[in-house]
Wavefront OBJ file of the C-alpha trace (Angstrom):
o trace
v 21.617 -1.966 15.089
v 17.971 -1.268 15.624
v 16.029 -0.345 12.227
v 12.639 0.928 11.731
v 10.686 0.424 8.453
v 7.766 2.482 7.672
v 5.136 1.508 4.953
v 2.462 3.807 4.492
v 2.499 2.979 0.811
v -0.247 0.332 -0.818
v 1.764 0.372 -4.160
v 2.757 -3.430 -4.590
v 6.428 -2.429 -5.748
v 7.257 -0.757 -2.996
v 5.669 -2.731 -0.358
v 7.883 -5.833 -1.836
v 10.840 -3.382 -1.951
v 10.186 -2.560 1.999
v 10.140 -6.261 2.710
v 13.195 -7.021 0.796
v 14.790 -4.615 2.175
v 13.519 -5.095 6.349
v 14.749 -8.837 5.376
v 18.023 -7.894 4.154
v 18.364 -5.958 7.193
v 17.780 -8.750 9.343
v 20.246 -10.794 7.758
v 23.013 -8.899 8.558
v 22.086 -9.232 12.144
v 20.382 -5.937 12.960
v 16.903 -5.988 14.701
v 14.222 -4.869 12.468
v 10.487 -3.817 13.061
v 8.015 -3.121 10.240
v 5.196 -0.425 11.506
v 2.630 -0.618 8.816
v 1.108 2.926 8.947
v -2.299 4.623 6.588
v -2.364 3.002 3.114
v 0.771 0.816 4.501
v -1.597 -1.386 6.669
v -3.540 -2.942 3.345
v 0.278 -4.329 2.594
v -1.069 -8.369 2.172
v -3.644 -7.179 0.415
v -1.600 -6.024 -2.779
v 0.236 -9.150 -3.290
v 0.465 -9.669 -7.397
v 2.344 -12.708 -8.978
v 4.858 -10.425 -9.968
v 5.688 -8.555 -6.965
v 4.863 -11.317 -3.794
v 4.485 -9.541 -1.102
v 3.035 -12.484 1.146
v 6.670 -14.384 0.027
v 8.606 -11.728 1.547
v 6.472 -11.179 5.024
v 6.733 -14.742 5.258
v 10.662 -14.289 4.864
v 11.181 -11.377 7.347
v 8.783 -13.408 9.432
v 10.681 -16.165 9.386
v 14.040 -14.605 10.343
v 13.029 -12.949 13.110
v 11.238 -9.565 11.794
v 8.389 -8.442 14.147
v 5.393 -6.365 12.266
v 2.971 -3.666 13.754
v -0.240 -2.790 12.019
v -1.619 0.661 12.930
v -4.934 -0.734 14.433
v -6.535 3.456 13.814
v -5.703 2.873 10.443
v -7.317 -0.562 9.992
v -10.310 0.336 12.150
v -10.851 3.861 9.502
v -10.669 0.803 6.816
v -13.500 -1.359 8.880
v -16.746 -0.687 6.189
v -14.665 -1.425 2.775
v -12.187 -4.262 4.218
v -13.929 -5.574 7.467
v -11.256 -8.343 7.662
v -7.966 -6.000 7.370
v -6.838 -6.671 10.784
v -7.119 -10.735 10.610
v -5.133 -11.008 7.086
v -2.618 -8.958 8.575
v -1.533 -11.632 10.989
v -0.065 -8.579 13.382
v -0.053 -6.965 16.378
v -1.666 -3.651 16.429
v 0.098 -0.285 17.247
v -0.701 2.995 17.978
v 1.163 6.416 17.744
v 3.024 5.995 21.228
v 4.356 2.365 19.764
v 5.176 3.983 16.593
v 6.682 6.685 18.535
v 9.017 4.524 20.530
v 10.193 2.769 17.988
v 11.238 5.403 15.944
v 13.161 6.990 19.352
v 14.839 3.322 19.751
v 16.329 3.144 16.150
v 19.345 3.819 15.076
v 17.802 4.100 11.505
v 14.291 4.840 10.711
v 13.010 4.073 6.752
v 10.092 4.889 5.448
v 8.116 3.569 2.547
l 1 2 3 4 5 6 7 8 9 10 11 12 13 14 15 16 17 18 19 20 21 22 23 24 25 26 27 28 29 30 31 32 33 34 35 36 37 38 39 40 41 42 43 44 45 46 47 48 49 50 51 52 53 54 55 56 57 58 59 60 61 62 63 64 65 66 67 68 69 70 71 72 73 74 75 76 77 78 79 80 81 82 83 84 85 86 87 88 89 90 91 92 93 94 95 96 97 98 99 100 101 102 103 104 105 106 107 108 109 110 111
Protein backbone atom coordinates (compact mmCIF):
# COMPACT_ATOMS: atom_id res chain seq x y z
CA UNK A 1 0.00 0.00 0.00
CA UNK A 2 1.15 3.47 -0.84
CA UNK A 3 0.73 6.05 2.22
CA UNK A 4 1.10 9.68 2.29
CA UNK A 5 1.95 11.62 5.51
CA UNK A 6 1.38 15.23 5.73
CA UNK A 7 3.04 17.49 8.46
CA UNK A 8 2.19 20.94 8.33
CA UNK A 9 2.34 21.02 12.10
CA UNK A 10 5.68 22.49 14.07
CA UNK A 11 4.22 21.17 17.44
CA UNK A 12 7.03 18.66 18.64
CA UNK A 13 4.29 16.00 19.77
CA UNK A 14 2.86 15.65 16.79
CA UNK A 15 5.71 15.83 14.50
CA UNK A 16 7.18 12.69 16.66
CA UNK A 17 3.66 11.17 16.44
CA UNK A 18 3.83 11.59 12.38
CA UNK A 19 7.20 9.90 12.40
CA UNK A 20 6.17 7.10 14.57
CA UNK A 21 3.54 6.58 12.83
CA UNK A 22 5.16 6.94 8.77
CA UNK A 23 7.73 4.32 10.51
CA UNK A 24 5.21 1.99 11.68
CA UNK A 25 3.81 2.15 8.35
CA UNK A 26 6.85 1.15 6.75
CA UNK A 27 7.26 -1.74 8.82
CA UNK A 28 4.45 -3.45 7.80
CA UNK A 29 5.70 -3.25 4.31
CA UNK A 30 3.73 -0.39 2.79
CA UNK A 31 5.63 2.44 0.92
CA UNK A 32 5.55 5.61 2.77
CA UNK A 33 6.44 9.31 1.80
CA UNK A 34 6.55 12.18 4.31
CA UNK A 35 5.68 15.71 2.41
CA UNK A 36 6.63 18.25 4.96
CA UNK A 37 4.24 21.16 4.07
CA UNK A 38 3.98 25.24 5.89
CA UNK A 39 4.91 25.04 9.60
CA UNK A 40 5.58 21.11 8.82
CA UNK A 41 8.92 21.94 7.00
CA UNK A 42 10.68 23.41 10.46
CA UNK A 43 10.03 19.51 11.65
CA UNK A 44 14.12 18.97 12.78
CA UNK A 45 14.00 22.01 14.15
CA UNK A 46 11.58 21.13 17.15
CA UNK A 47 13.39 18.18 18.35
CA UNK A 48 13.13 18.29 22.48
CA UNK A 49 14.69 15.48 24.71
CA UNK A 50 11.38 14.40 25.36
CA UNK A 51 9.81 14.10 22.10
CA UNK A 52 13.08 13.19 19.49
CA UNK A 53 12.10 13.95 16.49
CA UNK A 54 15.68 13.64 14.78
CA UNK A 55 15.50 9.72 16.42
CA UNK A 56 12.51 8.98 14.51
CA UNK A 57 13.53 10.66 10.90
CA UNK A 58 16.57 8.82 11.37
CA UNK A 59 14.30 5.59 11.86
CA UNK A 60 11.89 6.09 8.89
CA UNK A 61 15.08 7.04 7.12
CA UNK A 62 16.61 4.14 7.79
CA UNK A 63 13.84 1.73 6.72
CA UNK A 64 13.27 3.00 3.63
CA UNK A 65 10.94 6.26 4.18
CA UNK A 66 11.62 8.98 1.52
CA UNK A 67 10.90 12.80 2.82
CA UNK A 68 9.87 15.95 0.72
CA UNK A 69 10.32 19.41 2.10
CA UNK A 70 8.08 22.05 0.47
CA UNK A 71 11.05 24.17 -0.90
CA UNK A 72 8.02 27.53 -1.18
CA UNK A 73 7.65 26.98 2.28
CA UNK A 74 11.33 26.94 3.31
CA UNK A 75 12.24 29.71 0.87
CA UNK A 76 9.01 32.10 2.76
CA UNK A 77 11.21 30.94 5.99
CA UNK A 78 14.71 32.21 4.25
CA UNK A 79 15.21 35.74 6.59
CA UNK A 80 14.39 34.02 10.18
CA UNK A 81 15.95 30.38 9.44
CA UNK A 82 18.38 30.91 6.42
CA UNK A 83 19.61 27.29 6.89
CA UNK A 84 16.00 25.45 6.89
CA UNK A 85 16.57 23.70 3.73
CA UNK A 86 20.23 22.17 4.67
CA UNK A 87 19.03 20.75 8.27
CA UNK A 88 16.30 19.24 6.54
CA UNK A 89 18.50 16.77 4.75
CA UNK A 90 15.51 16.51 1.88
CA UNK A 91 14.54 16.82 -1.36
CA UNK A 92 12.39 19.71 -2.13
CA UNK A 93 8.76 19.54 -3.49
CA UNK A 94 6.36 21.60 -4.88
CA UNK A 95 2.48 21.50 -5.22
CA UNK A 96 2.51 19.21 -8.46
CA UNK A 97 4.85 16.61 -6.26
CA UNK A 98 2.59 17.02 -3.43
CA UNK A 99 -0.18 16.62 -5.78
CA UNK A 100 0.93 13.33 -7.20
CA UNK A 101 1.55 11.85 -4.31
CA UNK A 102 -1.54 12.36 -2.77
CA UNK A 103 -3.31 10.91 -6.32
CA UNK A 104 -0.81 7.74 -5.92
CA UNK A 105 -1.88 6.82 -2.28
CA UNK A 106 -4.02 4.58 -1.21
CA UNK A 107 -4.09 6.55 2.16
CA UNK A 108 -3.24 10.09 2.62
CA UNK A 109 -2.57 11.41 6.58
CA UNK A 110 -2.13 14.53 7.56
CA UNK A 111 -0.50 16.08 10.56
Amino acid sequence: MKVTVIVYSNDPETVWNAFRFATTSLIYENQVSVFLLGKGVEAMTVSTLKYDILEQVELFRNNGGKIIGCGVCCENRKEEMPFLQQELHCDMGSMQELYGLVAEADKVLTF
